[in-house]
C-alpha positions as a Markdown table, in Angstrom:
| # | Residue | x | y | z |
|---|---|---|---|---|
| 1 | Unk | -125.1 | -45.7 | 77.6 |
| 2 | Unk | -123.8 | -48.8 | 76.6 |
| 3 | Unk | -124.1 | -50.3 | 72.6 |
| 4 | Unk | -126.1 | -53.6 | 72.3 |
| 5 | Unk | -123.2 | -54.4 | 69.5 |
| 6 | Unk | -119.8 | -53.3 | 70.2 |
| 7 | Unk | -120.4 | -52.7 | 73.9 |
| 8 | Unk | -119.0 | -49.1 | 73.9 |
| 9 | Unk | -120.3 | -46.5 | 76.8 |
| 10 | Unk | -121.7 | -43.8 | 75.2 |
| 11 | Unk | -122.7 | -40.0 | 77.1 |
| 12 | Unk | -126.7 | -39.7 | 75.6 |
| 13 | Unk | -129.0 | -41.5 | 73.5 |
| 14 | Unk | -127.9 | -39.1 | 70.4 |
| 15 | Unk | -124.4 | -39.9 | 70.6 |
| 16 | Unk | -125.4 | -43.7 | 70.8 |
| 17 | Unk | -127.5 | -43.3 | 67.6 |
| 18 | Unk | -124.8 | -41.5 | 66.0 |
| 19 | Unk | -122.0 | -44.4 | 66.9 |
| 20 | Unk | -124.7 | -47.4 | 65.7 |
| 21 | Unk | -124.9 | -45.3 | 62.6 |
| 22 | Unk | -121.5 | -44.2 | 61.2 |
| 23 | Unk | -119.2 | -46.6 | 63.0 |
| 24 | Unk | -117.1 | -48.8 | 61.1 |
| 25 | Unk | -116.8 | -51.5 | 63.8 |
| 26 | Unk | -119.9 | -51.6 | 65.1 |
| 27 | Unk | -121.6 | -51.3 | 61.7 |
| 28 | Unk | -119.6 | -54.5 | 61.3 |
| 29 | Unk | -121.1 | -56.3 | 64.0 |
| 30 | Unk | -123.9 | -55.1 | 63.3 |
| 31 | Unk | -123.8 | -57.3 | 60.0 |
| 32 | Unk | -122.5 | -60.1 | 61.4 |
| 33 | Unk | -125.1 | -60.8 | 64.3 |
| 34 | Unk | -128.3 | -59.7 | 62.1 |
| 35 | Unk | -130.3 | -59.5 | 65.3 |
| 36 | Unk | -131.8 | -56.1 | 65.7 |
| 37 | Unk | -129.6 | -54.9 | 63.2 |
| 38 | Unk | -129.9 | -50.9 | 62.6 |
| 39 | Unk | -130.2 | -50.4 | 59.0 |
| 40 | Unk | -127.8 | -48.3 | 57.7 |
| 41 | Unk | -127.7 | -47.2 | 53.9 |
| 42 | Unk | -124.0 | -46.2 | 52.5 |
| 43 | Unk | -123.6 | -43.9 | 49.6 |
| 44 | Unk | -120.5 | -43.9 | 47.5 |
| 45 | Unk | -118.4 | -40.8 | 46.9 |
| 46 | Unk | -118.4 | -40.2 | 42.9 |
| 47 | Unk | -115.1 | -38.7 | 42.9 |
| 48 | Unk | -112.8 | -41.4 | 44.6 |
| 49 | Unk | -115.4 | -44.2 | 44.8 |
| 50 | Unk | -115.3 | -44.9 | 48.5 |
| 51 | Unk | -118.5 | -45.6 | 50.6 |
| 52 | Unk | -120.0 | -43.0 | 52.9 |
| 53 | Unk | -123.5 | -42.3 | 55.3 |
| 54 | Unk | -125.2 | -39.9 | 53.7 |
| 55 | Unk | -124.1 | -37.4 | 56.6 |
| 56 | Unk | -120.2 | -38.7 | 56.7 |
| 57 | Unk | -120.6 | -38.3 | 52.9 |
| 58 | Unk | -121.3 | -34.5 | 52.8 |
| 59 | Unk | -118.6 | -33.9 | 55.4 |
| 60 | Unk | -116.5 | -36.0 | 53.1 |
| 61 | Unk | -117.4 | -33.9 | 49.5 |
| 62 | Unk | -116.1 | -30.8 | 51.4 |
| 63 | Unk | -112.6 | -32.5 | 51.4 |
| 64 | Unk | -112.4 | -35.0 | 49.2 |
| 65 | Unk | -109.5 | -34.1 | 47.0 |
| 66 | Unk | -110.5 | -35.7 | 44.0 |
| 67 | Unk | -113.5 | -33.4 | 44.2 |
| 68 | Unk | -112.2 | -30.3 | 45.0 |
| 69 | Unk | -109.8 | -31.2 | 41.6 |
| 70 | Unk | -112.9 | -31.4 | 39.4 |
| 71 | Unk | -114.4 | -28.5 | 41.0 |
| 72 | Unk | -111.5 | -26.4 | 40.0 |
| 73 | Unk | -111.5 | -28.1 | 36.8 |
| 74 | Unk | -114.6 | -26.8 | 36.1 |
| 75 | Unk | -114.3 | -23.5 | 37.4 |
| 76 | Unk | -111.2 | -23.1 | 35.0 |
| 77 | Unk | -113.0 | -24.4 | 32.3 |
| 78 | Unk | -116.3 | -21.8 | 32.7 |
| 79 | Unk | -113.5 | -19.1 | 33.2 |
| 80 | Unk | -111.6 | -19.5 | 30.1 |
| 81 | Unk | -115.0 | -20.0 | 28.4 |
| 82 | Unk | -116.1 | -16.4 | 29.7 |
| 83 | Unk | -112.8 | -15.3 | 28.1 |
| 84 | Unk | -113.2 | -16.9 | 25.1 |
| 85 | Unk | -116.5 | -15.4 | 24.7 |
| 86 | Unk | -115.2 | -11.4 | 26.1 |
| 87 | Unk | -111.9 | -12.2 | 23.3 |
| 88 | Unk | -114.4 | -13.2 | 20.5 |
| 89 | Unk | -116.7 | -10.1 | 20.8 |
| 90 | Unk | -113.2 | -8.1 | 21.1 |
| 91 | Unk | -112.5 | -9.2 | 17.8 |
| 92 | Unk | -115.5 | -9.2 | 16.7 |
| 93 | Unk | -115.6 | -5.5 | 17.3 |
| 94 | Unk | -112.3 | -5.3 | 15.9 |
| 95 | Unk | -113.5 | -6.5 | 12.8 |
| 96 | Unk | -116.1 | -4.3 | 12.5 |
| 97 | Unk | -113.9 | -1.1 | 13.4 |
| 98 | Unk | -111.4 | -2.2 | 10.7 |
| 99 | Unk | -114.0 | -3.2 | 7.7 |
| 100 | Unk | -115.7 | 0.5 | 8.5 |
| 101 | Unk | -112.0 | 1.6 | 8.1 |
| 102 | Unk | -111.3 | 0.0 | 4.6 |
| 103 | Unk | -115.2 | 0.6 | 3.5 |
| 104 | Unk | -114.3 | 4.4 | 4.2 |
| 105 | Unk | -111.3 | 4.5 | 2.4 |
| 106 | Unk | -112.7 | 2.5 | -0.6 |
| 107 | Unk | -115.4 | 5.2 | -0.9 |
| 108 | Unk | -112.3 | 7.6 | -0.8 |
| 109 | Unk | -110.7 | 5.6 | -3.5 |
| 110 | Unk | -113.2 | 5.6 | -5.5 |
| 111 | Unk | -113.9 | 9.2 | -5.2 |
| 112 | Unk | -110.1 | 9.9 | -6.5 |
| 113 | Unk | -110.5 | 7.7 | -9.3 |
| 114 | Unk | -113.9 | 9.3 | -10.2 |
| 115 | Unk | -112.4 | 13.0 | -10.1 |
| 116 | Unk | -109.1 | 11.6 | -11.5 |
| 117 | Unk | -111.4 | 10.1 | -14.5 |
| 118 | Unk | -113.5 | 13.4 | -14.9 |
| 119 | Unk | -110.3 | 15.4 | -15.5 |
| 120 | Unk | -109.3 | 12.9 | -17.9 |
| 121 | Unk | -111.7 | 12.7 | -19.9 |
| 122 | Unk | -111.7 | 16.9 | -19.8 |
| 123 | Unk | -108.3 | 17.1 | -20.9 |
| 124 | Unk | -109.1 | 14.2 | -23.4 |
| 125 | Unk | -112.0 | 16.7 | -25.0 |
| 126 | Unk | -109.6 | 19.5 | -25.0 |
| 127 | Unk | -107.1 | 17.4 | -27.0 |
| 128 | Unk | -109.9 | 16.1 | -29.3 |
| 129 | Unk | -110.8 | 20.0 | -29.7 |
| 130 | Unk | -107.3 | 20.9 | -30.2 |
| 131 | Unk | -107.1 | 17.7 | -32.7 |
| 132 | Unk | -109.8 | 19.0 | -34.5 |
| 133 | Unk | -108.3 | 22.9 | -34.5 |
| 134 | Unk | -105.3 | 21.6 | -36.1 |
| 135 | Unk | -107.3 | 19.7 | -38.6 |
| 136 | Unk | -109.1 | 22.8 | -39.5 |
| 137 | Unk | -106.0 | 24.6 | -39.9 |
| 138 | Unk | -104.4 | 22.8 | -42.1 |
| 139 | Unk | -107.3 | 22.2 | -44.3 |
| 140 | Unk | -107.5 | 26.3 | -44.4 |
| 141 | Unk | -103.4 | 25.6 | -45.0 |
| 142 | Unk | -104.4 | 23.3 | -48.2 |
| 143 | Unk | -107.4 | 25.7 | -49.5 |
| 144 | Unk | -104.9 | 28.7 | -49.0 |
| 145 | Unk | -101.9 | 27.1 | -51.2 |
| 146 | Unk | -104.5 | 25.5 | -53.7 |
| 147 | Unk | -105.4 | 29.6 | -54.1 |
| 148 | Unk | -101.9 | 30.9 | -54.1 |
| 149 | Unk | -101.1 | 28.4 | -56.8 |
| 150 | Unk | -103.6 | 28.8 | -59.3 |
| 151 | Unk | -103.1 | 33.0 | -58.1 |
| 152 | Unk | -99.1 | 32.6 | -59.3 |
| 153 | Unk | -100.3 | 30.4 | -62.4 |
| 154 | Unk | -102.8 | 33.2 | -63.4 |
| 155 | Unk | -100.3 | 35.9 | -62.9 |
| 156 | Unk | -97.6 | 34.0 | -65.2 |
| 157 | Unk | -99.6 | 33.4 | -67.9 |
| 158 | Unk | -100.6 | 37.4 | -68.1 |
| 159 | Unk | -98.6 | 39.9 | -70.0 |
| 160 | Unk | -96.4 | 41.6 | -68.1 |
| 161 | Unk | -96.8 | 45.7 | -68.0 |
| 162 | Unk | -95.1 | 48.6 | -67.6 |
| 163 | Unk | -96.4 | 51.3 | -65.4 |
| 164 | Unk | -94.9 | 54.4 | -64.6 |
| 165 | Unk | -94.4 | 56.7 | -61.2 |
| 166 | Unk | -97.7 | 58.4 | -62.1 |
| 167 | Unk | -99.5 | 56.2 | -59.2 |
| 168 | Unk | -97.1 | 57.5 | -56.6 |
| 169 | Unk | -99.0 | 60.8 | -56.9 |
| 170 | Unk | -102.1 | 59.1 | -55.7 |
| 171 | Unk | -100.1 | 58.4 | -51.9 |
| 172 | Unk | -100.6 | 61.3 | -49.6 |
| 173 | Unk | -99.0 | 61.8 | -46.6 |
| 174 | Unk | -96.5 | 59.4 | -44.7 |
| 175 | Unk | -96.6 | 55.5 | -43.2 |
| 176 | Unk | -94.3 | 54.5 | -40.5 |
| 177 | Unk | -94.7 | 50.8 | -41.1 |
| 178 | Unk | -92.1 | 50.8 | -38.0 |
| 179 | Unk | -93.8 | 52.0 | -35.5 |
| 180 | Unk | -95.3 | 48.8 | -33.9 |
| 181 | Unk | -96.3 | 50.2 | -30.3 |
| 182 | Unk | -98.9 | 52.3 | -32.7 |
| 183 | Unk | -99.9 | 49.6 | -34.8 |
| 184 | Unk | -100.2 | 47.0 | -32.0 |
| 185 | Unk | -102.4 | 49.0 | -29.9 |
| 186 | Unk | -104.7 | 49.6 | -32.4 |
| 187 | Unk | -104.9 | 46.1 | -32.9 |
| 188 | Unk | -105.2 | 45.5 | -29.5 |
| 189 | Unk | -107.8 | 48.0 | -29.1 |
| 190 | Unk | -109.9 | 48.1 | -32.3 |
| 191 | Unk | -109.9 | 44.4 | -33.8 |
| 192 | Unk | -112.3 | 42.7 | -32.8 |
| 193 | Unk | -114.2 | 39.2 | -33.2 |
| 194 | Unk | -116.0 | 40.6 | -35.9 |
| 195 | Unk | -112.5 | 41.1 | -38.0 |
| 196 | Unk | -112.1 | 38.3 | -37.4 |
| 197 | Unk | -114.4 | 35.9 | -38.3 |
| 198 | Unk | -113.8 | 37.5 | -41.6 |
| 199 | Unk | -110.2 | 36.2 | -41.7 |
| 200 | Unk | -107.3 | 37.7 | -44.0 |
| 201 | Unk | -110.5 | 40.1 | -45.2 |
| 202 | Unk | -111.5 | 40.9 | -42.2 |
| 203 | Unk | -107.6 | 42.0 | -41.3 |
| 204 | Unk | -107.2 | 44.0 | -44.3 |
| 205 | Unk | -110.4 | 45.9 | -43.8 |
| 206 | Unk | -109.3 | 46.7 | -40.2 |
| 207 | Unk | -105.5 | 47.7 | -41.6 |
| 208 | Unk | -107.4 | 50.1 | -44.2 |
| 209 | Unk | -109.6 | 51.1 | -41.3 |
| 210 | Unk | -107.0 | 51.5 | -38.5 |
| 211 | Unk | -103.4 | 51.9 | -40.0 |
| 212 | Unk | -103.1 | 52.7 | -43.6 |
| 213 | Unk | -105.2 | 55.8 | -43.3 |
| 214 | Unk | -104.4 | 59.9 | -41.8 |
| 215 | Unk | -106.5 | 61.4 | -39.2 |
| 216 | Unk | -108.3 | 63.1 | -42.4 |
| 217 | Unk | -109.0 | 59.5 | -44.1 |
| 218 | Unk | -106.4 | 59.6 | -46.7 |
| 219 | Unk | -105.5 | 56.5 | -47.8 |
| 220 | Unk | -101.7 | 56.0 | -47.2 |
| 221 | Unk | -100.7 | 53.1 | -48.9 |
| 222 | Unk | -101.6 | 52.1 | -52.4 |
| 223 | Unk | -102.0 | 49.1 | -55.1 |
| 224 | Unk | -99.9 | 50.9 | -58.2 |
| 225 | Unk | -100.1 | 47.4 | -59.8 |
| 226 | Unk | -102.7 | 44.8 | -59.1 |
| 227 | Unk | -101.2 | 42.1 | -61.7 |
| 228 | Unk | -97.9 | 42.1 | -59.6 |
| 229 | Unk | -99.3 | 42.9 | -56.4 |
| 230 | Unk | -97.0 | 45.9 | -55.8 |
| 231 | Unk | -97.8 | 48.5 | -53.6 |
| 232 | Unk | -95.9 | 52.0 | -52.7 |
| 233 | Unk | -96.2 | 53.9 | -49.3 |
| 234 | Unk | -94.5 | 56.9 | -48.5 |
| 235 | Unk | -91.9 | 56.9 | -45.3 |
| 236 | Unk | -91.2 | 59.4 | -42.7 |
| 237 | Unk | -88.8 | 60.6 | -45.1 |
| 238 | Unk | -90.6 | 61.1 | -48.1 |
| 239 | Unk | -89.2 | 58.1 | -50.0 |
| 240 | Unk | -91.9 | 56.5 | -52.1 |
| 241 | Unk | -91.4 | 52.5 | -50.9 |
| 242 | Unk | -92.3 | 49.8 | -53.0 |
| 243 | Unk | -94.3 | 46.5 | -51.1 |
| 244 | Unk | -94.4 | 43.6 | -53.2 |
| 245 | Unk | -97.5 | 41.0 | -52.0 |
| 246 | Unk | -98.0 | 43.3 | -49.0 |
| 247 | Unk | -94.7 | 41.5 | -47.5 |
| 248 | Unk | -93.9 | 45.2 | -45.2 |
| 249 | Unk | -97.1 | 45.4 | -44.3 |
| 250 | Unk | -97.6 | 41.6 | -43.1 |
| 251 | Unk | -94.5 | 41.5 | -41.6 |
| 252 | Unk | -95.2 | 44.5 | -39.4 |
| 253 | Unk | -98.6 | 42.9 | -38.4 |
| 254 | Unk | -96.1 | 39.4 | -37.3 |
| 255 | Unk | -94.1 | 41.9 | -35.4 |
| 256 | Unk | -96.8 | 43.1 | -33.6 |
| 257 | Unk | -97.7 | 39.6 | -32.5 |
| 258 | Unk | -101.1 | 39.6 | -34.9 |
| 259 | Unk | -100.8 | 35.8 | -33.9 |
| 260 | Unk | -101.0 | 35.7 | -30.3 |
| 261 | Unk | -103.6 | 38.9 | -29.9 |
| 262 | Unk | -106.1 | 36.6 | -32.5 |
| 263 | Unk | -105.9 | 33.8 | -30.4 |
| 264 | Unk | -106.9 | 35.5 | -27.0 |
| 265 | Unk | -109.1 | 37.9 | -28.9 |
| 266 | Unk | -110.8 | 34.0 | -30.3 |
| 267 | Unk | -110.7 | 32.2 | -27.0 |
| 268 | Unk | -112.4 | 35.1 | -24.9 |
| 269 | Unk | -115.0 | 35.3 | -28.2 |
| 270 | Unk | -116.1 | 31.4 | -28.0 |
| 271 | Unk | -116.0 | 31.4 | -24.1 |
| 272 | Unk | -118.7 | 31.4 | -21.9 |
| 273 | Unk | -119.2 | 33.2 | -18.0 |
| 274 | Unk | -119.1 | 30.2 | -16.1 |
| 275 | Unk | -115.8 | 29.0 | -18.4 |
| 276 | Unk | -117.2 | 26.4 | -20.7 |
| 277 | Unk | -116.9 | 26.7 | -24.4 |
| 278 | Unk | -119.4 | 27.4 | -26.7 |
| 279 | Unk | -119.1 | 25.2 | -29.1 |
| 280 | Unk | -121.3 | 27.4 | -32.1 |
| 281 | Unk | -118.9 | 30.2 | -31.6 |
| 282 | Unk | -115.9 | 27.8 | -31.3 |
| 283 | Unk | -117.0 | 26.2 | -35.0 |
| 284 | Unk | -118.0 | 30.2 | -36.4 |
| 285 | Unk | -114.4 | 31.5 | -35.3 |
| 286 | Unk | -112.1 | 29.0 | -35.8 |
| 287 | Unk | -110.7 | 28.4 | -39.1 |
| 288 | Unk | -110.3 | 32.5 | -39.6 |
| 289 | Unk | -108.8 | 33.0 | -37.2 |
| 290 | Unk | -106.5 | 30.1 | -38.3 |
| 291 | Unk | -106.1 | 32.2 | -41.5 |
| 292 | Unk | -104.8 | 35.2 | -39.6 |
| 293 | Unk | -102.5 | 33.5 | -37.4 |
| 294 | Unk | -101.4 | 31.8 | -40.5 |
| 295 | Unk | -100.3 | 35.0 | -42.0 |
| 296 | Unk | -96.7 | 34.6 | -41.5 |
| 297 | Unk | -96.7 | 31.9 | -43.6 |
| 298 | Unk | -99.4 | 32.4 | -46.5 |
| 299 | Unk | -100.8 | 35.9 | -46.5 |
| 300 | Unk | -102.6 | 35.0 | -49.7 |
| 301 | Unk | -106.5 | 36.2 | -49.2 |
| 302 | Unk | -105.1 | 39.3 | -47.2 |
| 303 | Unk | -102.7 | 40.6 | -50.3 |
| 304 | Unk | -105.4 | 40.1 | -52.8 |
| 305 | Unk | -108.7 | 41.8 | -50.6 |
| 306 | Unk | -105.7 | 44.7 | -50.2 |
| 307 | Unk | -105.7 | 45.1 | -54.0 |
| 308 | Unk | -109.3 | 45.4 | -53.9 |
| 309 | Unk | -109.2 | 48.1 | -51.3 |
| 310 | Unk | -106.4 | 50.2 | -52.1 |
| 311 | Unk | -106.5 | 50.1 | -55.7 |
């Protein structure tokens, strides 16, 4: 079949309708002449800007370079965009992980500085009650040389006296002021809070008690001379010994560590099952038993409640 415009033999009608429609040429002429012209609307291609049939243009979008370009583009763009999105909820979750990490080991901080602050301030109350021991003490310190004082100014201002070896009758039997494994285990066994809370007294009543007496309940040491605070004691050996201000005797308690055997005896008094301190007994017991431990050094109250006893 032949075209009215460019004269071209085509096979079939189809072909012919085709040729009218997408060729260049003949399009042309078609133009040109204006006499049963076949209307023919050309689209541009947005990508490179040239013009197209609408069915040339869809063959042309599958190839068009320019095209394919953008679509890639695009592509790219919707890919790194997916990534972007997979990396932020990575981090995202990252952050989470690591701020339940530090909020853990905040609370753990905390914790140790809590526990750390608890002992402190324990050790900080035993250092106020220790503060407050030592205060005690040497107020009992001061009372105890105020006494001795006006004791030594009383004693110089009496007569003096002479007294003869008719007291040493009165001592029967024998004292082995010596023999500290005996005298320590009685302390160890037989004094006891109560003794204590009486202080020096409550020594010397557990030395008459405990130490200076024979299994019949014979007094074995004696005040021959309360003015001077001497007393006599017979040794192993029969020798009548003199013990000015109870010095033999106190020292023998020291040696038997009268000290440390108080302060265990106090602690386990003013301590309670569970540990804690009781703070009654802790105020009751205290400055005795300061006075006992401080026998080495001032034995005042025990010499003078031993003239009262053993005179």
């Amino acid at each position: 079949m032949e075209c009215l415009f460019c004269k071209k033999n085509l096979s079939s009608k189809y072909n012919l309708s085709y040729h009218q429609k997408t060729n260049k040429k003949c399009l042309s002429i078609q133009e040109v002449e204006n006499n049963n012209v076949i209307e023919v609307k050309l689209s541009t291609c947005d990508f490179c800007n040239k013009s197209f049939t609408s069915q040339n243009l869809k063959v042309h979008l599958s190839i068009c370079k320019l095209k394919i370009k953008h679509d890639n583009k695009k592509n790219l763009e919707k890919e790194n965009e997916k990534k972007i999105e997979e990396l932020k909820k990575e981090n995202e979750k990252k952050i989470n992980e690591i701020k339940k990490e530090n909020e853990k080991k905040i609370d753990e901080i905390k914790k140790d500085y809590e526990k750390k602050l608890k002992k402190q301030k324990k050790l900080l109350q035993l250092k106020n009650i220790e503060i407050c021991k030592l205060q005690k003490e040497l107020e009992v310190k001061d009372e105890i040389y105020d006494d001795e004082h006006k004791t030594i100014k009383t004693i110089a201002l009496q007569p003096r006296t002479n007294t003869n070896n008719n007291n040493n009758t009165n001592i029967i039997g024998n004292l082995n002021l010596d023999d500290t494994e005996r005298i320590k285990n009685a302390i160890e066994t037989n004094f006891t809070a109560d003794d204590i809370l009486d202080g020096q007294k409550g020594l010397a009543n557990f030395a008459v008690r405990n130490i200076l007496k024979d299994e019949h309940g014979n007094l074995l040491y004696a005040c021959t001379d309360s003015s001077r605070k001497m007393f006599k004691f017979r040794n192993l050996d029969g020798h009548i010994i003199k013990d000015v201000n109870t010095q033999k005797l106190t020292d023998a308690f020291v040696l038997c560590d009268i000290k440390g055997i108080t302060n265990s005896k106090t602690q386990q008094f003013w301590t309670n099952e569970d540990g804690t301190q009781d703070n009654n007994k802790y105020q009751a017991i205290s400055v005795p038993a300061a006075e006992i431990m401080n026998l080495k050094y001032n034995n005042g109250t025990f010499r003078d409640h031993m003239v009262n006893l053993t005179t």
